[in-house]
C-alpha positions as CSV (number, residue, x, y, z in Angstrom):
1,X,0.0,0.0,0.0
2,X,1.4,3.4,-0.5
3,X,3.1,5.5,2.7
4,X,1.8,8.4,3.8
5,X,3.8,10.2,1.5
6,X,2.2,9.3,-1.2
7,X,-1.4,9.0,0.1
8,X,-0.8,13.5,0.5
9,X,0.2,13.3,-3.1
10,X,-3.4,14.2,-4.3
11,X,-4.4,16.7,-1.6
12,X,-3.9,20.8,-2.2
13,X,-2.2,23.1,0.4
14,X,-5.4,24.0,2.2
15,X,-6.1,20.1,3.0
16,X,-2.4,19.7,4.1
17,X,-3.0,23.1,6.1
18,X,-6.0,21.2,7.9
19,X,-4.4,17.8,8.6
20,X,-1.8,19.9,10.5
21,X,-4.5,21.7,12.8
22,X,-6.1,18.5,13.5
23,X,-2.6,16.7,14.6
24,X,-1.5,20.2,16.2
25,X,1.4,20.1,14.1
26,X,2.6,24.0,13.2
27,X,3.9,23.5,9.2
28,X,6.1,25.7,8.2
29,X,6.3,25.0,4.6
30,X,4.8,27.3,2.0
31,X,4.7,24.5,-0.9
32,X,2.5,21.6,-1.5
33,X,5.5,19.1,-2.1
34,X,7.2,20.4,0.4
35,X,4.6,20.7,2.7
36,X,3.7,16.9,2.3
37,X,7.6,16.1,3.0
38,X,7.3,18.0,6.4
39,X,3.9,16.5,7.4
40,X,4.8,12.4,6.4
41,X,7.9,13.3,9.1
42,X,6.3,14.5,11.9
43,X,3.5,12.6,11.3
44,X,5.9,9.2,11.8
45,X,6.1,10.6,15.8
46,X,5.0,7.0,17.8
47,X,4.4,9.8,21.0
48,X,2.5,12.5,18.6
49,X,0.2,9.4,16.5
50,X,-0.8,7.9,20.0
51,X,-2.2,11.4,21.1
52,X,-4.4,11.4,18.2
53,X,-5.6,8.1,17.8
54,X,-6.2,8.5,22.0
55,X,-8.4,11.4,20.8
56,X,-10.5,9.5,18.2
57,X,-14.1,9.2,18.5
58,X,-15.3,5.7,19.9
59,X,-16.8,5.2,15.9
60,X,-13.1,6.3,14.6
61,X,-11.4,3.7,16.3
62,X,-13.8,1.0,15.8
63,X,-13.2,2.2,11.7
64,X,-9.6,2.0,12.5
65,X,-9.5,-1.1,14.7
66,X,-11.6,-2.5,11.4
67,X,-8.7,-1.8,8.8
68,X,-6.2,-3.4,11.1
69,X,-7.7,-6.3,11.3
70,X,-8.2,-6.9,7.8
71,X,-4.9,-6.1,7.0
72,X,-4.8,-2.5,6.6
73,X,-7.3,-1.9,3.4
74,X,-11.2,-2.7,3.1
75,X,-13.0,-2.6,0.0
76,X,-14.2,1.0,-0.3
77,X,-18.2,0.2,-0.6
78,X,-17.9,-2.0,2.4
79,X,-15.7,0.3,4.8
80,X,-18.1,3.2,3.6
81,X,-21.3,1.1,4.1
82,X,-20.3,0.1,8.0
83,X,-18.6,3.6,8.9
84,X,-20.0,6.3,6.1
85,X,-18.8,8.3,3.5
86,X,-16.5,11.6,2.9
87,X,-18.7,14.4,1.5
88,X,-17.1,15.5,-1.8
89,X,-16.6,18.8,-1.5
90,X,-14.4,21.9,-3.8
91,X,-11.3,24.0,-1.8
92,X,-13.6,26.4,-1.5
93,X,-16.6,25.0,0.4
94,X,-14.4,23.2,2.6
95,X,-12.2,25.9,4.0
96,X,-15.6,28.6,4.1
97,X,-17.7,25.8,5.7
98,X,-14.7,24.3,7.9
99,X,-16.5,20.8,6.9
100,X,-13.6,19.3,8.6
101,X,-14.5,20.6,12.1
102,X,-18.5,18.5,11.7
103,X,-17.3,15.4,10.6
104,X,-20.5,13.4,9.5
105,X,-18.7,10.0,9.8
106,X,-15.8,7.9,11.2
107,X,-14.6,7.5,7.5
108,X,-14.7,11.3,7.5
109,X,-12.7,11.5,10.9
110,X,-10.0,9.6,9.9
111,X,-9.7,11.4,6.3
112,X,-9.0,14.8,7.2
113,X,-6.7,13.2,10.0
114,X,-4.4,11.5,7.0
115,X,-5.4,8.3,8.8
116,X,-7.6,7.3,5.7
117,X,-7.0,7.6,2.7
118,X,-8.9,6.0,-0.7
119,X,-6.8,4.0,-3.8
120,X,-7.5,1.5,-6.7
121,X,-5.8,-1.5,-6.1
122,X,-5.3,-4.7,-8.2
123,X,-7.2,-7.9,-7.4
124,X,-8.1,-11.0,-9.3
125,X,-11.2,-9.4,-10.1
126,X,-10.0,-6.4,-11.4
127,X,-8.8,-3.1,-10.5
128,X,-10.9,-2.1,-7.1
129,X,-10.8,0.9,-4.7
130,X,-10.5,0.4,-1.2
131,X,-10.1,2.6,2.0
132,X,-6.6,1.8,3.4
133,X,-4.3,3.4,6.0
134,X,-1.2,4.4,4.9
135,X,1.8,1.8,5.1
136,X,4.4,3.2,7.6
137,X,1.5,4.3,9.8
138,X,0.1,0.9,9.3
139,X,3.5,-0.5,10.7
140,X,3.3,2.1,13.6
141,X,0.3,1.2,14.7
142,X,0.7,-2.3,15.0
143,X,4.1,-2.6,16.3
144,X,2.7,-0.1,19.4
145,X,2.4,-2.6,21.4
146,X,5.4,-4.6,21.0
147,X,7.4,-1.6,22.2
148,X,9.1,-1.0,25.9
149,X,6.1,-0.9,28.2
150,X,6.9,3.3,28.2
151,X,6.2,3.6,24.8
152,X,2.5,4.2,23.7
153,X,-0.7,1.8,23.7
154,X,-2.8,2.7,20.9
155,X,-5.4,0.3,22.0
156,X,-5.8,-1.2,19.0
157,X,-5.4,-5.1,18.3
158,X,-3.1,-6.0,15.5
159,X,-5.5,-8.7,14.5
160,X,-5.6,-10.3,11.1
161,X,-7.9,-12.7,9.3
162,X,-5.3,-15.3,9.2
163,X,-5.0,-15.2,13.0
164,X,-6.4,-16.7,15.7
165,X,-9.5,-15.0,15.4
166,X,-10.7,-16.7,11.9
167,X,-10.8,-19.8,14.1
168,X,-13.1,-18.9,15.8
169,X,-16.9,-20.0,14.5
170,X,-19.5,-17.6,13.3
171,X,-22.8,-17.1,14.5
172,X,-24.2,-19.6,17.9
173,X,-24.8,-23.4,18.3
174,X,-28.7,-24.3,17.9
175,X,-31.4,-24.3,20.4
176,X,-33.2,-27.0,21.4
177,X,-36.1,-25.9,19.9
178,X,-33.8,-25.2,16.4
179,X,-33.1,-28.4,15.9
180,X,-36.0,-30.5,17.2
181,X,-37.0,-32.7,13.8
182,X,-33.9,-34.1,12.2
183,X,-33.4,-34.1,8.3
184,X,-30.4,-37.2,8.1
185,X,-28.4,-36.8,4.5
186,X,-27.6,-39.7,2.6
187,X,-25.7,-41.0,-0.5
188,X,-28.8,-41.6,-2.5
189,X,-27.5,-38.8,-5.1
190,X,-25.2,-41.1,-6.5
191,X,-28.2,-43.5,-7.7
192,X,-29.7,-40.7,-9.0
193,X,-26.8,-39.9,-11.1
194,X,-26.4,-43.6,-11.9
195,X,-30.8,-43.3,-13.3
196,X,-29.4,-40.4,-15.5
197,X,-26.3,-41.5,-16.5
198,X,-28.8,-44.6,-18.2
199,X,-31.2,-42.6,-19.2
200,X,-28.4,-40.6,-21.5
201,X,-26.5,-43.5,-22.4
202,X,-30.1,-45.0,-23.8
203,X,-30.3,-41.2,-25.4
204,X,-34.5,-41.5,-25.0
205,X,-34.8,-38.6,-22.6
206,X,-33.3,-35.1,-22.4
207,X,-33.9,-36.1,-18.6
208,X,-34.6,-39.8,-17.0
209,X,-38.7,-40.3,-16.2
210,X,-40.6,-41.0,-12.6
211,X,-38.1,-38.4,-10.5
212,X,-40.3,-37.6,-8.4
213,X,-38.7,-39.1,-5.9
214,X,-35.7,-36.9,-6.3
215,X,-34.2,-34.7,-4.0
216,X,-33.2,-31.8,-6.2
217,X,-33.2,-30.9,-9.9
218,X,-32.2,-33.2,-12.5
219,X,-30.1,-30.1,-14.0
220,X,-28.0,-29.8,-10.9
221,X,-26.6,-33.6,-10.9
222,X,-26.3,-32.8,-14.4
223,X,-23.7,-30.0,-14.3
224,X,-21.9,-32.7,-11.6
225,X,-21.5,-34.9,-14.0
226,X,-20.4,-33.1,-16.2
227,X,-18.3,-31.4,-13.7
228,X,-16.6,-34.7,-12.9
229,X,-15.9,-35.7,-17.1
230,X,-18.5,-38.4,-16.9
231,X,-20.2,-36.7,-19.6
232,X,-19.3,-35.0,-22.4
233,X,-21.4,-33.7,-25.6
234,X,-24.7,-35.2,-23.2
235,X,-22.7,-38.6,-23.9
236,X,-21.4,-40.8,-21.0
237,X,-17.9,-41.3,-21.4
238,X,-17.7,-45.1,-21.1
239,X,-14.8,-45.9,-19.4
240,X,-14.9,-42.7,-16.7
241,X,-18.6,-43.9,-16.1
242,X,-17.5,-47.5,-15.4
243,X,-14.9,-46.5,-12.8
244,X,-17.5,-44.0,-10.9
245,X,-20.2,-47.0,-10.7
246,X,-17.9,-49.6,-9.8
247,X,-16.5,-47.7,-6.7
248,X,-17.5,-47.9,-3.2
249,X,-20.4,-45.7,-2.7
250,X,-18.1,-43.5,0.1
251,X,-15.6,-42.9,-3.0
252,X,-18.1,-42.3,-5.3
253,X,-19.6,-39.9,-3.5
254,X,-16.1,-38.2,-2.7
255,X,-15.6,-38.2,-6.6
256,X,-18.9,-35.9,-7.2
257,X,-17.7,-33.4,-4.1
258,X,-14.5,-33.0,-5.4
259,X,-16.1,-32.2,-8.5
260,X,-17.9,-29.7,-7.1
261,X,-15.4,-28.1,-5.0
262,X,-13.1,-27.1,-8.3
263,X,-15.7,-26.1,-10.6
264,X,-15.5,-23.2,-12.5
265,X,-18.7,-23.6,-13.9
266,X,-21.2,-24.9,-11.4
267,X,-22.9,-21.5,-10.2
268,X,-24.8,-21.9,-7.0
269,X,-25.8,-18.1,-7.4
270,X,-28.0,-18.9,-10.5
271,X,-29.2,-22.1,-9.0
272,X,-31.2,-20.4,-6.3
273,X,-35.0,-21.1,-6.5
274,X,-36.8,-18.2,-7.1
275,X,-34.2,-16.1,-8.9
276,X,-33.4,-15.2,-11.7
277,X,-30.3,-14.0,-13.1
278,X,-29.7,-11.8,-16.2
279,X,-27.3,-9.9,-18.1
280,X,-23.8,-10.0,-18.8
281,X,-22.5,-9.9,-15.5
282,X,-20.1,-13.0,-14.0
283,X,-19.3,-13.6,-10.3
284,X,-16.6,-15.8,-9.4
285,X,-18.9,-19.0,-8.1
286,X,-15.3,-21.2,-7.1
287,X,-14.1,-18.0,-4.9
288,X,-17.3,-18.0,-3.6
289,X,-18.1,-21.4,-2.7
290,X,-14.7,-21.3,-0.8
291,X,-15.2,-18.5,1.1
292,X,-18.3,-20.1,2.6
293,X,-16.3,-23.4,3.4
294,X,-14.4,-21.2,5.1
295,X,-16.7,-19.7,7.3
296,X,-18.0,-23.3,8.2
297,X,-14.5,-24.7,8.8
298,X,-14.4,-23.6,12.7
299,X,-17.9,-24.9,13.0
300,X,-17.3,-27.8,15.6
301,X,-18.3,-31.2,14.0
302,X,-21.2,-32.9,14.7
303,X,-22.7,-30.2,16.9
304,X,-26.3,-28.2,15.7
305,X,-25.6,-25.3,14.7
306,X,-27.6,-22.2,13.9
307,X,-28.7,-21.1,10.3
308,X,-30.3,-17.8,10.9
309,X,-27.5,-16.7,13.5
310,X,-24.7,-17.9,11.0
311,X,-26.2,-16.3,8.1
312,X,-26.1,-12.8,10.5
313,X,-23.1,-13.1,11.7
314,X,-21.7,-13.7,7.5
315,X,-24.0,-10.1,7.4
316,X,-22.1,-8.3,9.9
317,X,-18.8,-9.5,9.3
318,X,-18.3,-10.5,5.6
319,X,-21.5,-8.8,3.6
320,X,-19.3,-8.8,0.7
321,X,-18.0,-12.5,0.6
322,X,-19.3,-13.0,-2.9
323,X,-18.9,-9.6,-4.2
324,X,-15.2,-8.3,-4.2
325,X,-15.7,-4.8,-5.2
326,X,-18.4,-4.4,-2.5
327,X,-20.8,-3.7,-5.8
328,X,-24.3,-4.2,-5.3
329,X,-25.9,-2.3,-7.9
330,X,-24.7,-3.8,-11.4
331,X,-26.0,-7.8,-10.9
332,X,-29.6,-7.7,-12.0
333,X,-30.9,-10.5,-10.0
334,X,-35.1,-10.4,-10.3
335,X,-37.3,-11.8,-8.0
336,X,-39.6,-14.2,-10.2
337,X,-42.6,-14.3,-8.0
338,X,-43.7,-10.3,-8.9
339,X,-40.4,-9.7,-11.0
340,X,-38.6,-6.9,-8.4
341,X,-34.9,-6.6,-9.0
342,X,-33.0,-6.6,-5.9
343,X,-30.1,-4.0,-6.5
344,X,-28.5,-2.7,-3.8
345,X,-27.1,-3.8,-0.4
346,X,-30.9,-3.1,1.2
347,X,-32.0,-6.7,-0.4
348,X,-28.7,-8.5,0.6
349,X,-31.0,-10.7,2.8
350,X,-32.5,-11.9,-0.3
351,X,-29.6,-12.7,-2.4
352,X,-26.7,-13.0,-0.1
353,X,-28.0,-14.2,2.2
354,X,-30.7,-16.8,0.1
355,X,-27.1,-18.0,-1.4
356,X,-25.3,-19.0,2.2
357,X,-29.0,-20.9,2.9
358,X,-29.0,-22.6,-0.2
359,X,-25.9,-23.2,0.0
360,X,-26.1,-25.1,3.0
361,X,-29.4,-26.8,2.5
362,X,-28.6,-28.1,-1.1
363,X,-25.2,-28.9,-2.3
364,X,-23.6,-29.3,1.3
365,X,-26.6,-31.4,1.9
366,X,-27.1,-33.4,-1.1
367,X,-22.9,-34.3,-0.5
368,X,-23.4,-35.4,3.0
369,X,-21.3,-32.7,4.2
370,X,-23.9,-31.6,6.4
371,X,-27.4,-32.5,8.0
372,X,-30.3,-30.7,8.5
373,X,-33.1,-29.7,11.1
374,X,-35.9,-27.7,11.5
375,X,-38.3,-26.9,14.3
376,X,-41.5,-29.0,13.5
377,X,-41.8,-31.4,10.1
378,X,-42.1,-29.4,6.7
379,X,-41.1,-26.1,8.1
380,X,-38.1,-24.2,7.6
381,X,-34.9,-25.1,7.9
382,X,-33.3,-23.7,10.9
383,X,-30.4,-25.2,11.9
384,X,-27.3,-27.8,10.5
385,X,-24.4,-29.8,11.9
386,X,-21.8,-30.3,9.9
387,X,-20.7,-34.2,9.6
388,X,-17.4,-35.8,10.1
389,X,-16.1,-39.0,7.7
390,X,-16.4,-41.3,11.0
391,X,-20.5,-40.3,11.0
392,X,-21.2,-41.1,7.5
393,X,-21.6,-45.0,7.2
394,X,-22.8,-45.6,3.7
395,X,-24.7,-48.8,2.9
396,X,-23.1,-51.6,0.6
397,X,-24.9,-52.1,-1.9
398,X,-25.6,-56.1,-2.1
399,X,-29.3,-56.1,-2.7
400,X,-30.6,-58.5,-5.3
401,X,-33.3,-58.1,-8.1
402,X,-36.7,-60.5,-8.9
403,X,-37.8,-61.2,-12.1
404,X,-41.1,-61.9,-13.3
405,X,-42.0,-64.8,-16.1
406,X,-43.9,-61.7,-17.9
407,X,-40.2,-59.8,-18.1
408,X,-40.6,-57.4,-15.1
409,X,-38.1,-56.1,-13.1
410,X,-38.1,-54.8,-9.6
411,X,-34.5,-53.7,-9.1
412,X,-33.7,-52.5,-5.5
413,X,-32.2,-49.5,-4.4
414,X,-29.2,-50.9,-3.3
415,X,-28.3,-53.4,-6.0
416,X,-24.7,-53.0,-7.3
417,X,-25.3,-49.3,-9.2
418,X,-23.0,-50.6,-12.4
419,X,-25.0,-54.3,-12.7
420,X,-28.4,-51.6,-12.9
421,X,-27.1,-49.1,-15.1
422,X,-26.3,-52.2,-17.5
423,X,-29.9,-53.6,-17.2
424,X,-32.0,-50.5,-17.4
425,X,-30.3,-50.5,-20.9
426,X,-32.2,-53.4,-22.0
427,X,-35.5,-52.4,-20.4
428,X,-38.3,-50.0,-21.0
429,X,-39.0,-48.0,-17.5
430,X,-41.8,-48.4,-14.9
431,X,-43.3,-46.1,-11.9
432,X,-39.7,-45.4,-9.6
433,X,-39.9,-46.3,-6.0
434,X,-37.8,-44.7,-3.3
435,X,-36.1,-47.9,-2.5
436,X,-36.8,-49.8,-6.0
437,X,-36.6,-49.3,-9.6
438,X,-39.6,-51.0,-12.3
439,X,-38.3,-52.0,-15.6
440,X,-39.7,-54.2,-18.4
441,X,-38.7,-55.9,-21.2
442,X,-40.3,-55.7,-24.5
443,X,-39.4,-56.3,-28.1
444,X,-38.8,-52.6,-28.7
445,X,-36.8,-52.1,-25.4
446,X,-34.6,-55.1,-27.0
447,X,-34.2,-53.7,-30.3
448,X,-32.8,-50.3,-28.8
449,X,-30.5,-52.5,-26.6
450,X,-29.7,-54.7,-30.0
451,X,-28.8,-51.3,-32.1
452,X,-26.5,-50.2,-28.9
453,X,-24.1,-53.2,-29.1
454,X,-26.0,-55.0,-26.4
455,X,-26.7,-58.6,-26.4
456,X,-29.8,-61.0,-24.6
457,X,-26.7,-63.0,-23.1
458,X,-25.4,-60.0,-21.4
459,X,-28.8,-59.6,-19.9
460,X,-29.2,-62.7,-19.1
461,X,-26.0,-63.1,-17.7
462,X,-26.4,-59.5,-15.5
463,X,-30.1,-61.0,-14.1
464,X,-28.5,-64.5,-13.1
465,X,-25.5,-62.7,-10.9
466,X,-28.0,-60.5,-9.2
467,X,-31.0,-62.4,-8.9
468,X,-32.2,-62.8,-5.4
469,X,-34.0,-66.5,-7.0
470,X,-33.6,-68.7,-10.3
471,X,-34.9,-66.7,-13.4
472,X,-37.9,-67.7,-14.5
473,X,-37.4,-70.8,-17.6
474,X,-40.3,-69.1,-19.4
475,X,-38.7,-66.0,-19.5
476,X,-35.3,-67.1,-20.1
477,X,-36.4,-69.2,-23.5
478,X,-38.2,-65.9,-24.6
479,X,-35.5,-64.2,-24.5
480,X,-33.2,-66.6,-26.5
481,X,-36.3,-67.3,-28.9
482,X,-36.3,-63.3,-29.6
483,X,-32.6,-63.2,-29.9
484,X,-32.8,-66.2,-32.6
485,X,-36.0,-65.2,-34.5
486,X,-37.0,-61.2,-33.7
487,X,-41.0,-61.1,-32.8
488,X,-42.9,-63.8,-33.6
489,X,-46.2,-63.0,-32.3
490,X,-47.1,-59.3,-32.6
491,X,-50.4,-57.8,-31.1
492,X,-52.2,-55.0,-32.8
493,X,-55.2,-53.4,-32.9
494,X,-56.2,-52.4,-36.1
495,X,-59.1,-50.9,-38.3
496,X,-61.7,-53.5,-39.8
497,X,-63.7,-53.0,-42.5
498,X,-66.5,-55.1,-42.7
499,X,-68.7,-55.0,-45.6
500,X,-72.1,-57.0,-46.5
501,X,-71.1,-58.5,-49.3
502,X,-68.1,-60.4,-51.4
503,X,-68.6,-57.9,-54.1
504,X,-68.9,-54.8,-52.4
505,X,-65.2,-55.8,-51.2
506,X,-64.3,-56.9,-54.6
507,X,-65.3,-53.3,-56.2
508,X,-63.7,-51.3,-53.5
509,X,-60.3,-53.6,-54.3
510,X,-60.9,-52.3,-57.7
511,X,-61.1,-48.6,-57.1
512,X,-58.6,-46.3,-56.0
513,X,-59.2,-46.9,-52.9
514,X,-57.2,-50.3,-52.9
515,X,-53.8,-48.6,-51.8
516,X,-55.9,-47.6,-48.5
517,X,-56.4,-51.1,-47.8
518,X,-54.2,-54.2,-45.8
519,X,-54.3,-57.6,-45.1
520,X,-57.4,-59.8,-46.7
521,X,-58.6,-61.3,-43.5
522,X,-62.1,-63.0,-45.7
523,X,-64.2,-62.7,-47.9
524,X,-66.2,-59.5,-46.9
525,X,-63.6,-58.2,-44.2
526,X,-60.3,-55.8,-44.7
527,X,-57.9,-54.1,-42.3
528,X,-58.0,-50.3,-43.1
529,X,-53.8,-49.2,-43.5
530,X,-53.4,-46.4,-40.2
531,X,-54.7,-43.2,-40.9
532,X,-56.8,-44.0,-44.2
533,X,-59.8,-44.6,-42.5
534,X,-61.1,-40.9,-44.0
535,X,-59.8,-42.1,-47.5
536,X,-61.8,-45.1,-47.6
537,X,-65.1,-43.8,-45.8
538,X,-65.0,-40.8,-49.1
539,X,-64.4,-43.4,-51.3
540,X,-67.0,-45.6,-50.7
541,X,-69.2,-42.1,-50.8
542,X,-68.1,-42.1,-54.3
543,X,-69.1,-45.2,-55.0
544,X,-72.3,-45.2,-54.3
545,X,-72.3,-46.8,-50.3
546,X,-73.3,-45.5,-47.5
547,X,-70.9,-46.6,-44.3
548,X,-71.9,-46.9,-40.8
549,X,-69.4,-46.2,-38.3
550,X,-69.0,-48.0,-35.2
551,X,-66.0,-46.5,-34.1
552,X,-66.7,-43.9,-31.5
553,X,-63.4,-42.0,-31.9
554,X,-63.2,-41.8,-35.3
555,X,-66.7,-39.9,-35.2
556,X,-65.2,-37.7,-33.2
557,X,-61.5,-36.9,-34.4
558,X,-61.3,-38.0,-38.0
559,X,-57.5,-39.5,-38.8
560,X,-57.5,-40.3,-35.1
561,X,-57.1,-43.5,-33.5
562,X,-59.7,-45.2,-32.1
563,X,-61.3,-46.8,-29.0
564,X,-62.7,-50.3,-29.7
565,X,-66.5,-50.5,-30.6
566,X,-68.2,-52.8,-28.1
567,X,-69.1,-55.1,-30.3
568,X,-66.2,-55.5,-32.3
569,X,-63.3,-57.7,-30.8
570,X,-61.1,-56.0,-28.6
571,X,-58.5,-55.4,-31.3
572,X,-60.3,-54.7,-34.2
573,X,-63.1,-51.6,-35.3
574,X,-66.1,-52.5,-37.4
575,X,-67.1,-50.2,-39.8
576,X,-70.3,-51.4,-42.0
577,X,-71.8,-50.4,-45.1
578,X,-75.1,-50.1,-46.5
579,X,-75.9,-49.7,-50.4
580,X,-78.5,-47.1,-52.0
């Protein structure tokens, strides 16, 4: 940071003139430069800066003890936001008003004291301007108290962030009352990411079907995944995909947090329910997110722990944890229920704050990093404890599937998550349980698996391993029947036309109506080809019949398909005729 010096190098003779009065230092110097030479020397006086610090305001030391302790320098917005701004004011204002004399502020205090001063300085964000007290006062003031016990006590702590004091944990441990349900975490995002991974290896579903169940967005395990190069394109990188389901579920689980902790890309800030984001504007979501693990590190494990209080405490001590440059005014970030934008540091409840409670109740939550409680069931979360290794026992997973002689699957939760990704391959999806998976398999489900590489042995094979009983014979020699002959029996339900006599069928064969018309099934009956059923109804209207229609649906939506007539067998439609 720049010396004192320098920090006089922007200030006219009159403001040097008044830093003087206030330190009761007669300057004798009647130019600027040389005036600034004279002042940064006395000014360097351990005996002379003790008086004036000893003659501070209560609010101008607290603003003082505040740059200490972060280091010397605060990001201007913030310092100004906790201990107010400096009135800008011309030469000649100041020295007819004596401003100086009425400070409105601490900030203002310590400015016309040379104590404060205002810079840009780089940061990994970008150029940013910060209140900051000169350098070799800086030094002064916090080597006071390391002098012989006759040298001056300036009374203010030489504290730092790195010290002692960022071990100690923010905010309060939870009531009684704060923690009386108990949410428990659990590793069941990692079968959730094993369901998607299938889904998008079968390539059926922009996202997998039946999560209900689910804990969190579909788009959040997602952006793990992809997070953790087990997706690429929306494809499942085969052999990155095999290692993650083949681990132990504690490792896998590790996998997807690391993951998380080093992305880039992952934004928690536009993941926030209710929120919506907009513009051009980028935070830095991997500074954030470790800021916040900072603040939780001197949490004690496995003790509740207050949200609301920690989230305050974050308010009074860090508002500007996500935002470097203290701005709070360029992110446009609208409310979606009535479409407000929150802009400015009045709404940081609802956006800072919103993020540290997300935070905390999703990601850290879904990772089994922390656990949750509330005050009754379905209200508010209120509290968390953050968990240790030794407290998370995940279950193996050694469960075992049944299978149906009519090819249905009922896959528990904790089968082997590699052996289910492999059979929900060959299967078409059922209803999801919370503790089971429903699959099926049909001749179409086969084909898909058929054009993927996949063969009925694998499946076979994959049932037998993790059966919990024999497969069913019947169901084992369809399988091997399909795989050596495709369908051989195939149910449909088609249109019939039925017709009164042999030669009524004969002339509409002969007409142009014929390419409408399927299979022969006798002499006065004719499946109608999908979708013709209009065609053939306006053709026998040309020639000369009149056609009753039994089918109730295709009354109702021509070109549709239909719902069975009653009196027609259940996969067939009857549609007679009546001549002139």
């Amino acid at each position: 940071m720049p010396d004192l010096l320098h920090s006089l190098q922007s200030h006219d003779l009159g403001h040097l003139r008044i830093v003087a009065q206030l330190w009761g230092v007669e300057l004798t110097a009647a130019e600027t430069d040389a005036a600034r030479t004279e002042l940064a020397a006395a000014f360097l006086d351990p005996h002379l800066l003790s008086e004036i610090v000893d003659s501070l305001s209560a609010e101008a030391v607290s603003a003082l003890e505040a740059l200490v302790t972060e280091g010397g320098r605060i990001p201007w917005a913030a310092f100004a936001r906790r201990f107010g701004e400096i009135r800008q004011v011309g030469a000649g204002r100041r020295d007819r008003e004596q401003v100086y004399l009425n400070p409105i502020s601490a900030a203002e205090t310590l400015f016309y004291r040379a104590l404060l001063a205002k810079a840009f300085f780089d940061t990994p964000s970008g150029a940013q301007e910060f209140a900051y007290i000169p350098d070799n006062l800086l030094t002064l003031i916090r080597h006071g108290e390391e002098r012989s016990p006759k040298s001056p006590d300036f009374g203010i702590a030489s504290r730092r962030l790195e010290s002692s004091d960022s071990d100690v944990p923010l905010g309060r441990a939870a009531t009684p009352k704060e923690h009386a349900h108990v949410i428990l975490a659990n590793d069941r995002i990692l079968d959730d990411a094993c369901t998607l991974l299938a889904a998008l290896r079968l390539g059926c579903w922009q996202m997998p079907p039946h999560t209900e169940n689910w804990r969190y967005p579909a788009t959040i395990i997602t952006d793990l995944l992809i997070t953790a190069k087990l997706i690429t394109d929306s494809k499942p990188q085969p052999e990155p995909v095999k290692a993650f389901l083949e681990a132990p579920r504690r490792e896998a689980l590790s996998m997807l947090a690391k993951a998380w902790l080093e992305s880039e890309t992952i934004n928690e800030l536009h993941q926030i329910p209710g929120l919506v984001c907009e513009g051009e504007w980028k935070n830095s979501s991997l500074v954030t997110r470790h800021a916040l693990l900072a603040f939780l590190a001197p949490i004690p494990r496995n003790q509740w722990w207050s949200l609301p209080a920690f989230v305050r405490a974050v308010k009074e001590k860090y508002p500007d944890f996500q935002r470097p440059a203290g701005d709070y005014d360029s992110w446009f970030i609208r409310r979606a229920s009535d479409n407000t934008y929150l802009r400015g540091f009045e709404y940081w409840d609802e956006v800072d704050g919103a993020l540290i409670r997300y935070f905390i109740t999703g990601p850290l939550f879904w990772l089994w990093v922390v656990e949750l409680a509330t005050p009754a069931e379905s209200e508010t979360v209120t509290a968390f404890r953050v968990t240790s290794h030794v407290t998370r026992h995940t279950s193996p997973e050694t469960g075992k599937l049944h299978v149906s002689s009519q090819g249905k699957i009922v896959v528990p939760r904790l089968l082997p998550r590699a052996a289910r990704y492999q059979i929900s391959r060959f299967c078409t999806w059922d209803e999801e349980k919370p503790e089971e998976y429903r699959y099926r398999v049909t001749t179409a489900s086969l084909k898909k698996a058929k054009e993927q590489g996949l063969k009925v042995s694998q499946l076979l094979s994959l049932l037998a391993k993790n059966a919990a009983a024999e497969i069913p014979p019947a169901f084992v020699r369809a399988l091997k029947r399909w795989e050596a002959n495709g369908t051989e029996a195939r149910v449909e339900n088609p249109v019939v036309l039925r017709v009164s006599r042999p030669e009524v069928l004969e002339e509409l064969r002969k007409s142009r109506a014929t390419r409408f018309l399927g299979e022969i099934l006798g002499p006065t009956t004719v499946v109608v080809k999908r979708g013709a059923q209009s065609k053939v109804l306006a053709a026998l209207a040309e020639m000369g019949l009149l056609a009753e229609d039994e089918s109730v649906s295709l009354r109702a939506t021509e070109g549709s398909e239909a719902i069975p007539s009653p009196e027609s067998s259940p996969s067939s439609f009857v549609i007679r005729h009546k001549q002139k």
